[in-house]
Structure formats: structure tokens, C-alpha cells
BALOBA-1460 file (C-alpha; in Angstrom, 3 decimals):
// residues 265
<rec num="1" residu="x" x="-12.425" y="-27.657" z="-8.252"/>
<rec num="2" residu="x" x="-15.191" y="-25.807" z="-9.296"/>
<rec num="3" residu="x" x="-14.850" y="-21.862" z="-10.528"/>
<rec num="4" residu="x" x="-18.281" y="-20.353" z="-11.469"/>
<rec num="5" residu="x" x="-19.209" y="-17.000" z="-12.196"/>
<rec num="6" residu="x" x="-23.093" y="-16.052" z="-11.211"/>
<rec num="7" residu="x" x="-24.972" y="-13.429" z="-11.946"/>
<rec num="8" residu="x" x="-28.413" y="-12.897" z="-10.707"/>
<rec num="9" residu="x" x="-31.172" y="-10.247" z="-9.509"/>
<rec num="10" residu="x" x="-30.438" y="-8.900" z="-6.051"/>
<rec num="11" residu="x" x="-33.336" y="-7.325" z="-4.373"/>
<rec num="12" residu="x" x="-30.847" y="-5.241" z="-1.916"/>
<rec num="13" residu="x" x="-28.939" y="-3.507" z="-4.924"/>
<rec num="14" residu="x" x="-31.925" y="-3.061" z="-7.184"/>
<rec num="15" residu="x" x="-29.880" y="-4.718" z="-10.274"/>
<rec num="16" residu="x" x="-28.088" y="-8.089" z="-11.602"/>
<rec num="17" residu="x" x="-25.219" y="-8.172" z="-9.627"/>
<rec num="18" residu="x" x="-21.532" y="-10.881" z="-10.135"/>
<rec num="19" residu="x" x="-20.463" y="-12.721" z="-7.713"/>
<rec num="20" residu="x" x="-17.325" y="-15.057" z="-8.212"/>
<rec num="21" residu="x" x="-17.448" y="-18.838" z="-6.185"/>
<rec num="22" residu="x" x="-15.231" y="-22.067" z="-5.772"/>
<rec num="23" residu="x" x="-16.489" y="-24.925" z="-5.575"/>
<rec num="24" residu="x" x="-14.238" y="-28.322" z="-4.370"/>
<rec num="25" residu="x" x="-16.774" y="-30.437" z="-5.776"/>
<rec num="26" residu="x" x="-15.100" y="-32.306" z="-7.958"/>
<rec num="27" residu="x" x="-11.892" y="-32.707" z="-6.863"/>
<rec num="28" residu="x" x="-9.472" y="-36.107" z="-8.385"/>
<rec num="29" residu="x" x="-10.297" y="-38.832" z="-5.598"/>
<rec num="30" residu="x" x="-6.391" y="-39.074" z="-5.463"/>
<rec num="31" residu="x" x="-5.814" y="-35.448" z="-4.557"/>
<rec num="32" residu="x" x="-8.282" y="-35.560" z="-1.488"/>
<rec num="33" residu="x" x="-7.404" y="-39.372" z="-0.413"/>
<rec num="34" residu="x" x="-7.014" y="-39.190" z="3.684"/>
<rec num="35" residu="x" x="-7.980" y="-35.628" z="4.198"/>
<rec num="36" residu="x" x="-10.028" y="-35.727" z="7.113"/>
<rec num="37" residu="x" x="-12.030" y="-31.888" z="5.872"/>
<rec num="38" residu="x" x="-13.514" y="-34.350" z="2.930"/>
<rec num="39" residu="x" x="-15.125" y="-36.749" z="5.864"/>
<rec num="40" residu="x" x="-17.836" y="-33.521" z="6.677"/>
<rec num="41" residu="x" x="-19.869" y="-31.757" z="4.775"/>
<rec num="42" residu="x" x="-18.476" y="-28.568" z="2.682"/>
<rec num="43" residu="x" x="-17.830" y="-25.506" z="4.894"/>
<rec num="44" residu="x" x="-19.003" y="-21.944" z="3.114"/>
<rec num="45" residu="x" x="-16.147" y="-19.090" z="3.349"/>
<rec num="46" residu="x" x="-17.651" y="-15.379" z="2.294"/>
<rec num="47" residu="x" x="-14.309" y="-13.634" z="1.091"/>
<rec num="48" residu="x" x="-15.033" y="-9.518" z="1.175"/>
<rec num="49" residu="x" x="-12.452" y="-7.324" z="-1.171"/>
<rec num="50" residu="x" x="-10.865" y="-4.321" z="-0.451"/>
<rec num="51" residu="x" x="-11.160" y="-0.696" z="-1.374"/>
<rec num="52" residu="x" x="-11.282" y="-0.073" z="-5.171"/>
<rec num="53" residu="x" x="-10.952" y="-3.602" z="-5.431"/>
<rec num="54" residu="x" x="-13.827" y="-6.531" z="-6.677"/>
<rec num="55" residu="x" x="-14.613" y="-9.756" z="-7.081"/>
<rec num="56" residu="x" x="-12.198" y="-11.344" z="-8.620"/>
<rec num="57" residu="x" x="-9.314" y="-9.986" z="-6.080"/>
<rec num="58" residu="x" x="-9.061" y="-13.189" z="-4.121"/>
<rec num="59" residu="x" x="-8.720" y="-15.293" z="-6.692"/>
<rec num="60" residu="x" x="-5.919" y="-13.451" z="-8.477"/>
<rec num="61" residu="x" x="-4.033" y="-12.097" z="-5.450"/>
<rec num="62" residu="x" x="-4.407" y="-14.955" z="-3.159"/>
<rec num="63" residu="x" x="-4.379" y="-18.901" z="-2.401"/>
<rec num="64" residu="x" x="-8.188" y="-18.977" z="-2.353"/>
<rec num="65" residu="x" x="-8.017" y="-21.590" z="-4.833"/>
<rec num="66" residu="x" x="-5.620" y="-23.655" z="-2.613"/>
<rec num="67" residu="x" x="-7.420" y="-23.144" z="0.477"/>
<rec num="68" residu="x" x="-10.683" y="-24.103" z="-1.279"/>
<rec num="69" residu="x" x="-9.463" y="-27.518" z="-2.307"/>
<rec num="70" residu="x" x="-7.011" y="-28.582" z="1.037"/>
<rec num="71" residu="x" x="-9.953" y="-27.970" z="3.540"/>
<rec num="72" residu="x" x="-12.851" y="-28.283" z="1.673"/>
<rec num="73" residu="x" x="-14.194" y="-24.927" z="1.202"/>
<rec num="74" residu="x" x="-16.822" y="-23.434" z="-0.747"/>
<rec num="75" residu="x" x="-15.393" y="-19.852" z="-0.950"/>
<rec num="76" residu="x" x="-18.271" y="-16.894" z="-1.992"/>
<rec num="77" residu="x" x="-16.415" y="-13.519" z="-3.376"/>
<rec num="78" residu="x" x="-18.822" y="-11.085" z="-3.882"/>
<rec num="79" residu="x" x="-18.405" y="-7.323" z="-4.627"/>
<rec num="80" residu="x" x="-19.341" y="-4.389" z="-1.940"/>
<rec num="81" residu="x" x="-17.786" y="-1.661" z="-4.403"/>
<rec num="82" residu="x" x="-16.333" y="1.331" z="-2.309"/>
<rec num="83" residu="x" x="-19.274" y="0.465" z="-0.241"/>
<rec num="84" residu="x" x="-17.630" y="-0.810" z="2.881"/>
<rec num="85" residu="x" x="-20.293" y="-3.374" z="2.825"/>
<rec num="86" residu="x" x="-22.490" y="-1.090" z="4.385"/>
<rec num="87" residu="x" x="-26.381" y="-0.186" z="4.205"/>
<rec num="88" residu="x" x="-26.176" y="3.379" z="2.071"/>
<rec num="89" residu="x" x="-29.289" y="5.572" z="1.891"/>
<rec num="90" residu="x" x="-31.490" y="5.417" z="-1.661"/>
<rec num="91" residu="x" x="-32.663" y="2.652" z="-3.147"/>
<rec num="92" residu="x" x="-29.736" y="0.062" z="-4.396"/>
<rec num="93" residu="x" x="-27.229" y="0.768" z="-1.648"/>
<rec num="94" residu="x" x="-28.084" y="-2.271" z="0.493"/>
<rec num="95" residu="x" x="-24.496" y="-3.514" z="0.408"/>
<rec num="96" residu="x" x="-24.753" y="-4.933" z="4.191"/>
<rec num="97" residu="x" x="-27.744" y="-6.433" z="3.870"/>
<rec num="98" residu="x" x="-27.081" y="-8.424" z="0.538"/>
<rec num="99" residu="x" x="-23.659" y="-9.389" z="1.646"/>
<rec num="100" residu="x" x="-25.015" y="-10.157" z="5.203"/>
<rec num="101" residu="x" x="-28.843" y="-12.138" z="4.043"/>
<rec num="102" residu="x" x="-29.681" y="-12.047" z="0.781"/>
<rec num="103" residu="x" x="-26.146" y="-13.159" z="-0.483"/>
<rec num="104" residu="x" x="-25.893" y="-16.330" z="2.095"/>
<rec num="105" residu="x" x="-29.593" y="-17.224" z="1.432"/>
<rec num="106" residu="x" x="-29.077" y="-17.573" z="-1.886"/>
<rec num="107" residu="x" x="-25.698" y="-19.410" z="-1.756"/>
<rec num="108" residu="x" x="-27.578" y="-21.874" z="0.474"/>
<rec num="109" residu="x" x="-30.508" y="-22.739" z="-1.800"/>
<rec num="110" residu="x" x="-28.261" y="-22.463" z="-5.092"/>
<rec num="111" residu="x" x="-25.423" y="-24.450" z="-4.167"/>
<rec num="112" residu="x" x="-27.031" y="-26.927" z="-1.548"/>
<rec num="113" residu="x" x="-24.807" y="-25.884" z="1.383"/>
<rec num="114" residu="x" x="-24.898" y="-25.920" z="4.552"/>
<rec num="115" residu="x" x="-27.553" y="-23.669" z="6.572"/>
<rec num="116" residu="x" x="-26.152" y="-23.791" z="9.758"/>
<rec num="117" residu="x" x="-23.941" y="-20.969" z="10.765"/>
<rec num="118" residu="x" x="-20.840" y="-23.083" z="12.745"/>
<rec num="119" residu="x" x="-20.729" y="-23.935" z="8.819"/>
<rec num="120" residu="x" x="-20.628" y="-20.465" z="7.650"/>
<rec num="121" residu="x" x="-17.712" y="-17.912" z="8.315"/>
<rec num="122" residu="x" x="-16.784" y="-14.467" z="6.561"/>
<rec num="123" residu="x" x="-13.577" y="-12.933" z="6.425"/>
<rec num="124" residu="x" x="-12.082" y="-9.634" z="4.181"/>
<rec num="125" residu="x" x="-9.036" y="-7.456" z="3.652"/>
<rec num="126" residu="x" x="-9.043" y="-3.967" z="4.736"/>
<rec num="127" residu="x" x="-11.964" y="-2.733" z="3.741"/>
<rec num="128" residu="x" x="-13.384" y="-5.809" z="3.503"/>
<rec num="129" residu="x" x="-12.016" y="-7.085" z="7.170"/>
<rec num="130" residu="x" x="-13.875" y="-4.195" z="8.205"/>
<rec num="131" residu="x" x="-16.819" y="-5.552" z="6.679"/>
<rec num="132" residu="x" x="-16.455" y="-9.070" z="7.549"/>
<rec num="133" residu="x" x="-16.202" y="-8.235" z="11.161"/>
<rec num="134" residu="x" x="-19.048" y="-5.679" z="10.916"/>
<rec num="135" residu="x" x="-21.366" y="-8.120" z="8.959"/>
<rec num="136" residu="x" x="-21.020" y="-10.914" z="10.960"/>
<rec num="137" residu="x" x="-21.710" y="-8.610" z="13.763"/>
<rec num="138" residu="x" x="-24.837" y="-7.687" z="12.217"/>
<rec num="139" residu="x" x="-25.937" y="-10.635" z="10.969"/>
<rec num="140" residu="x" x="-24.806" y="-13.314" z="13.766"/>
<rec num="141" residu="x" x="-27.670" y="-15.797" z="12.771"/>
<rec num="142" residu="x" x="-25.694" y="-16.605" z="9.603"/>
<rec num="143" residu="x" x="-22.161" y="-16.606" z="10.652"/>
<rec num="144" residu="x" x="-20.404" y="-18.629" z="13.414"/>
<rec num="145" residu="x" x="-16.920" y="-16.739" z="13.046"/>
<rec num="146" residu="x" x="-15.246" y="-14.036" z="11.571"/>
<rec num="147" residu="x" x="-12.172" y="-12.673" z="10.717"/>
<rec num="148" residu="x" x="-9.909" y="-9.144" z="9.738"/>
<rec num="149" residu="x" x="-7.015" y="-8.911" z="8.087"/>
<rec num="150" residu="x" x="-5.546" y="-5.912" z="7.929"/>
<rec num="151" residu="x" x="-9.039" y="-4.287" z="8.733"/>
<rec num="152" residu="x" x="-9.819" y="-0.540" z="7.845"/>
<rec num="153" residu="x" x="-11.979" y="0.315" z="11.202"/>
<rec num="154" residu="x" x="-11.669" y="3.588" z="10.579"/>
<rec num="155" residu="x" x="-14.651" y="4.943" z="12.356"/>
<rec num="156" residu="x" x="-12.662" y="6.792" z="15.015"/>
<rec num="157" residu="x" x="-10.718" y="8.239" z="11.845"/>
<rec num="158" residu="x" x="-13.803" y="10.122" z="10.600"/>
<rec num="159" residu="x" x="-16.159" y="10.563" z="13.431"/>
<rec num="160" residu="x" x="-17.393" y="14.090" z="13.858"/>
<rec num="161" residu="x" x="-15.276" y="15.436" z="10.734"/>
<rec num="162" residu="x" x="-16.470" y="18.460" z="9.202"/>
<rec num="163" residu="x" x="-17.167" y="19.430" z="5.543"/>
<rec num="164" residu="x" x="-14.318" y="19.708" z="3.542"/>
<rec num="165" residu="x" x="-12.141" y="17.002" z="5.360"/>
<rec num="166" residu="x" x="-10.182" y="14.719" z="2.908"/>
<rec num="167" residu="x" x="-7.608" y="11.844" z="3.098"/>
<rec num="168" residu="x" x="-5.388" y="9.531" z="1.544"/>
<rec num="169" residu="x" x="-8.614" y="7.555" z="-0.004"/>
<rec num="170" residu="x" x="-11.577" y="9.279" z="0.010"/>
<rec num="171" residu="x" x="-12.961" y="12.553" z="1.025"/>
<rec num="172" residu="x" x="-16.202" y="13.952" z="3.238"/>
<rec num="173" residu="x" x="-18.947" y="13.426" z="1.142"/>
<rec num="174" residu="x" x="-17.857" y="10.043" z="0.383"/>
<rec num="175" residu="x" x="-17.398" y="9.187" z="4.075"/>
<rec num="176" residu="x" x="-21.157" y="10.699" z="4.662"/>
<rec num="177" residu="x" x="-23.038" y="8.860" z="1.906"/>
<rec num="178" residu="x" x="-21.184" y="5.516" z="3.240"/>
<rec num="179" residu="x" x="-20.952" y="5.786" z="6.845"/>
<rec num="180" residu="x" x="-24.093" y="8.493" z="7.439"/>
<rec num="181" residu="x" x="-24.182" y="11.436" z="9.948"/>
<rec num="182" residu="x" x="-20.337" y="11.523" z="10.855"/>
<rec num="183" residu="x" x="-21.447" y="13.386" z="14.039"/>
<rec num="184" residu="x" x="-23.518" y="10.274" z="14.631"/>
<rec num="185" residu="x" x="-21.188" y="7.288" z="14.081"/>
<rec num="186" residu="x" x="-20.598" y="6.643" z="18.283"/>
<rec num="187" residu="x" x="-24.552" y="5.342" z="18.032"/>
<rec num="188" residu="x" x="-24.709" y="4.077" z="14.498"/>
<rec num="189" residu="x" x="-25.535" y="0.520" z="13.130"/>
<rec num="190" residu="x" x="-22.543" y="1.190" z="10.868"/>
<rec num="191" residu="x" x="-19.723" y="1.314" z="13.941"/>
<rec num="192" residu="x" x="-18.417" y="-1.971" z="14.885"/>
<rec num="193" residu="x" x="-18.419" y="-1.344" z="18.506"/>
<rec num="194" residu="x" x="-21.503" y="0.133" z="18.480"/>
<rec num="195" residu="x" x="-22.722" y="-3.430" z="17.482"/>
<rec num="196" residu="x" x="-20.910" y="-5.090" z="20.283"/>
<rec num="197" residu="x" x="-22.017" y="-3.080" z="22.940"/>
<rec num="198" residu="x" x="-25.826" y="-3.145" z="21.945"/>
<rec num="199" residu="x" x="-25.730" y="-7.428" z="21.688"/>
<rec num="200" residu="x" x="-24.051" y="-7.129" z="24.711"/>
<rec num="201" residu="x" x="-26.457" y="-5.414" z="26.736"/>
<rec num="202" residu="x" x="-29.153" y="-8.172" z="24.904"/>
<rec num="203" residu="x" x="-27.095" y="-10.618" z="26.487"/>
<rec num="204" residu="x" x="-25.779" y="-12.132" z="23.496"/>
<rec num="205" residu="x" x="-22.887" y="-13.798" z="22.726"/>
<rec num="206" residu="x" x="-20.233" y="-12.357" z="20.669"/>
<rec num="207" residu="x" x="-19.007" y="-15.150" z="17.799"/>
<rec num="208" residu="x" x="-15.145" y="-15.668" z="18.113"/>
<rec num="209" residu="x" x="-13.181" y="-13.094" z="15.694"/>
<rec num="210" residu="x" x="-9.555" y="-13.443" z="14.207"/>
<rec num="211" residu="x" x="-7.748" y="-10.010" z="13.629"/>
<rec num="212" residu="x" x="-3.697" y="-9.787" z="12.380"/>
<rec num="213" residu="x" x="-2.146" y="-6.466" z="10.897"/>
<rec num="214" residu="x" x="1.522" y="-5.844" z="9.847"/>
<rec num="215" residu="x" x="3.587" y="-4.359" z="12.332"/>
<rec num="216" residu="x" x="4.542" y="-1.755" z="9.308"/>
<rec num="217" residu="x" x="0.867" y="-1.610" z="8.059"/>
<rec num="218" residu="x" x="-0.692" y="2.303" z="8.139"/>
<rec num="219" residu="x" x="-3.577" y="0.752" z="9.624"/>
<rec num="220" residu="x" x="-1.658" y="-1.131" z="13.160"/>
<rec num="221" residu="x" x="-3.298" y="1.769" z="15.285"/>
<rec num="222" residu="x" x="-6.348" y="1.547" z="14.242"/>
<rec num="223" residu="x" x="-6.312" y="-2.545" z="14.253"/>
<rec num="224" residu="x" x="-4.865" y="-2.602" z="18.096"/>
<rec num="225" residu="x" x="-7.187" y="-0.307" z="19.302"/>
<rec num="226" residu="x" x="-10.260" y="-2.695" z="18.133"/>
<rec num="227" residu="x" x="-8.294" y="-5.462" z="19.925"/>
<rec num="228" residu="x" x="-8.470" y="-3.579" z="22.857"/>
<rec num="229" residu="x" x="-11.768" y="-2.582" z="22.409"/>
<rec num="230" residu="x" x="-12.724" y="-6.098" z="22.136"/>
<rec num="231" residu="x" x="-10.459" y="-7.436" z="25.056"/>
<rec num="232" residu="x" x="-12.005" y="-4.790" z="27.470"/>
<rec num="233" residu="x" x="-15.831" y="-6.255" z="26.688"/>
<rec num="234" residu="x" x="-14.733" y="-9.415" z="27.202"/>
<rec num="235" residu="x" x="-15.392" y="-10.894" z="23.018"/>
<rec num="236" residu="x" x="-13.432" y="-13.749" z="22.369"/>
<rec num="237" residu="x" x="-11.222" y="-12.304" z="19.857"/>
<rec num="238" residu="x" x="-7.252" y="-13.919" z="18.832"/>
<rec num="239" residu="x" x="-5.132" y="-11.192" z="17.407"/>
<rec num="240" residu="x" x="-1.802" y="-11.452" z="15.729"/>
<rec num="241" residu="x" x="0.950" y="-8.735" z="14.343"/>
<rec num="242" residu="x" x="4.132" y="-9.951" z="12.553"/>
<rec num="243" residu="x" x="6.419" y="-7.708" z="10.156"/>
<rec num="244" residu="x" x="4.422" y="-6.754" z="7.199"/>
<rec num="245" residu="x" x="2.549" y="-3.974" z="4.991"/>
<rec num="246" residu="x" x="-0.632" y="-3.265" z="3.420"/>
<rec num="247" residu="x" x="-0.288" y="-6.096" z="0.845"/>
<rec num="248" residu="x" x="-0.809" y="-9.972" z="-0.734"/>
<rec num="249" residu="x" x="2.463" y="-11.185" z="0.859"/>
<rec num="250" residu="x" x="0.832" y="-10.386" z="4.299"/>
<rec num="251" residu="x" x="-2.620" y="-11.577" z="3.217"/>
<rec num="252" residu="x" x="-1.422" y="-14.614" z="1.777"/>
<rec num="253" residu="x" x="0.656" y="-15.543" z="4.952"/>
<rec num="254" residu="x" x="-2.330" y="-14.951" z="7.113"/>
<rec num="255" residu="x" x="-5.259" y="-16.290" z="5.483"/>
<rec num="256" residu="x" x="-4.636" y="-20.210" z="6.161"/>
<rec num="257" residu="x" x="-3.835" y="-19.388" z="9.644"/>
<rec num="258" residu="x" x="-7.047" y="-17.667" z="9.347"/>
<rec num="259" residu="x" x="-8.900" y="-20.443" z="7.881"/>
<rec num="260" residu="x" x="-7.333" y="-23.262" z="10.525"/>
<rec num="261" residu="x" x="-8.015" y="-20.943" z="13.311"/>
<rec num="262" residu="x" x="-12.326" y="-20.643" z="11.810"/>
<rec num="263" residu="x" x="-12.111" y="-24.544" z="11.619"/>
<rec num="264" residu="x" x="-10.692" y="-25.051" z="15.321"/>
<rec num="265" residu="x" x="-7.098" y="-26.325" z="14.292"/>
């Protein structure tokens, strides 16, 4: 297994930007003898961080190592910053579109991988479930599935607040110079179902998504009300809930079911 760091120019952020992948390229012949993932061609997984997190949180926190090697994964871990890999105004705020393009095109050419998107999946923790189901909404040509774990959708949180609203994390001017008008987020690019509903009435089809949230996680609501959400416009989504909080033991537990549910097992 392969671990590079990369650094190069992104034309979305304006600057040289890190991004962290594995690479099972040269795993020992004897570790890999009679897997049936080394019979196809490498699968690409985009891993999205959480809040006040980066891109080094998978591979510290989680089995992303593991996972890479048993099924054959090139895993991407970029960083979105507090961004919640979302298109901010000014120049150098492009978070969705360099996780969502310019990030994948690059991968592609770089690495040699696959171009076809039932090869290409993205997936995050809290803030960055939020923006693995949100870019893969917004960018459906590059990703065939998607998945949430413990997913900050938040929007119904922080629509319509007013100057001088704070929470736990962050407070209003953050919220505005990341999510825009707050009075605006119902129609917004940046809301989820927003997303859904305008593919929708394109006719398009909705890739499959994969939510789970801990049953003691301060984010359940929010997570079983997207369920819903998705369940009532018909998306084919699979959502789990099991004991669990805001943390790696949950991730951890969830992220090969994850990973066997994006490769149809």
C-alpha cells in the first residue's frame, strides 16, 4: 500500500493546496491471493473530514488504511477547511467545486484511475457527510454513490436566522459567508434538498445514498429528517441507527458497512 502526500495548484482555491491518498498498488501478492476486489480494476473512494478537522483525519482516526488494501480502494482525503465543502463567495472559496471537478479530474489523469463514475464514490463524517451527500448531488456525472455518516445537514438549523445568532460551533457570520443569504437557503444550490428536488423535476435519477447516525448522536434529528425527506421523493437511500455518539468508534463501525454497501455486497 501506497501513502502519498500531493500538493499541487488548484484553480478553485487560488493556491497549492494538500491532499492525502492511498494507494493499494503494491500490495505482497500473498496478502491479496483470492480476493475477488483485485480481479477489477481499482475503485476511487473521496473521504471528506469533519469540522475543524483535515486531511489527515481518516487516516489517523479510522481503518482507511485497512479498507484501502481488503477491497481494493484508492481512497482521496482532501481538505474542505470549515468550508462545508461548499462554493463561498470571493475568489479562492471554491471548496465544492474543487472537491466535486477539479479534485476527481485530477485524481483521474494523475493516478490513472478509473473515469467512470459506478467507479467513483464519496463519502464524509459530519461535516463532511454533509458534503459528500451534497457534492455528489451536485456533481452526479462523477459519482455513482454516496454516503453520510453522522451528517451535519444542518440547513433547517440556520435557515432564516438573524444577526447575532450563535451555536455550539460557529456563529452568524460564519454560517452567512459559508452557506449565503440564510433567508435564502429553501432555494439555494447549497441545500441538499434543494438539489434533489430541482434533478427531480429534470427527470433525473437520484444515485443511491447510505446514511447511519448514533441513536445518542446530537445530530439523530437532523439525520432522520433527511431520511424522510429522501423516502418521501422517492431517492433510493438505505439508512441505519445503532447506539452510538458523535465519534471514531461509530465511524469506524460504519464505514466498511459503508464501503460493502457502495460496492453492492
Amino acid at each position: 500500500m501506497a501513502l502519498l502526500q500531493v500538493n499541487f495548484f488548484s484553480n478553485s482555491l487560488m493556491r497549492s493546496n494538500t491532499i492525502h491518498v492511498i494507494l493499494p498498488n503494491d500490495v505482497p501478492s500473498g496478502m491479496i491471493q483470492g480476493n475477488k476486489h483485485y480481479e477489477r480494476a481499482t475503485k476511487t473512494l473521496y473521504l471528506l473530514h469533519g469540522f475543524s478537522g483535515n486531511t489527515v483525519d481518516w487516516m489517523l482516526g479510522s481503518l482507511a488504511q485497512e479498507m484501502a488494501i481488503k477491497y481494493n480502494l484508492a481512497i482521496v482525503m482532501p481538505s474542505g477547511e470549515n468550508s462545508f465543502y461548499l462554493d463561498g463567495k470571493g475568489t479562492g472559496r471554491a471548496y465544492g467545486q474543487f472537491t466535486g471537478q477539479e479534485l476527481v479530474t485530477y485524481i483521474r489523469k494523475t493516478f490513472g484511475l478509473s473515469n467512470q463514475k459506478e467507479d467513483t464514490f464519496i463519502g464524509g463524517l459530519s461535516m463532511g457527510g454533509f458534503g459528500a451527500i451534497h457534492t455528489g448531488l451536485q456533481y452526479p456525472e462523477n459519482f455513482g454513490k454516496m454516503f453520510g455518516l453522522s451528517s451535519a445537514l444542518i440547513i433547517h438549523n440556520i435557515k432564516n436566522k438573524k444577526e447575532g445568532f450563535r451555536d455550539a460551533k460557529a456563529d452568524y457570520d460564519y454560517y452567512v459567508n459559508t452557506f449565503g443569504d440564510l433567508n435564502q437557503l429553501e432555494r439555494s444550490v447549497n441545500n441538499p434538498e434543494y438539489l434533489v428536488k430541482e434533478r427531480k423535476k429534470k427527470g433525473e435519477m437520484i444515485q443511491p445514498i447510505f446514511m447511519a447516525c448514533g441513536t445518542e448522536d446530537f445530530l439523530i434529528r437532523e439525520n432522520r429528517a433527511f431520511h424522510h425527506f429522501l423516502k418521501a421523493e422517492g431517492v433510493n437511500v438505505t439508512y441505519k441507527e445503532s447506539q452510538g455518539v458523535h465519534d471514531w468508534k461509530f465511524w469506524n463501525e460504519y464505514l466498511e458497512i459503508a464501503i460493502l454497501w457502495m460496492l453492492g455486497e
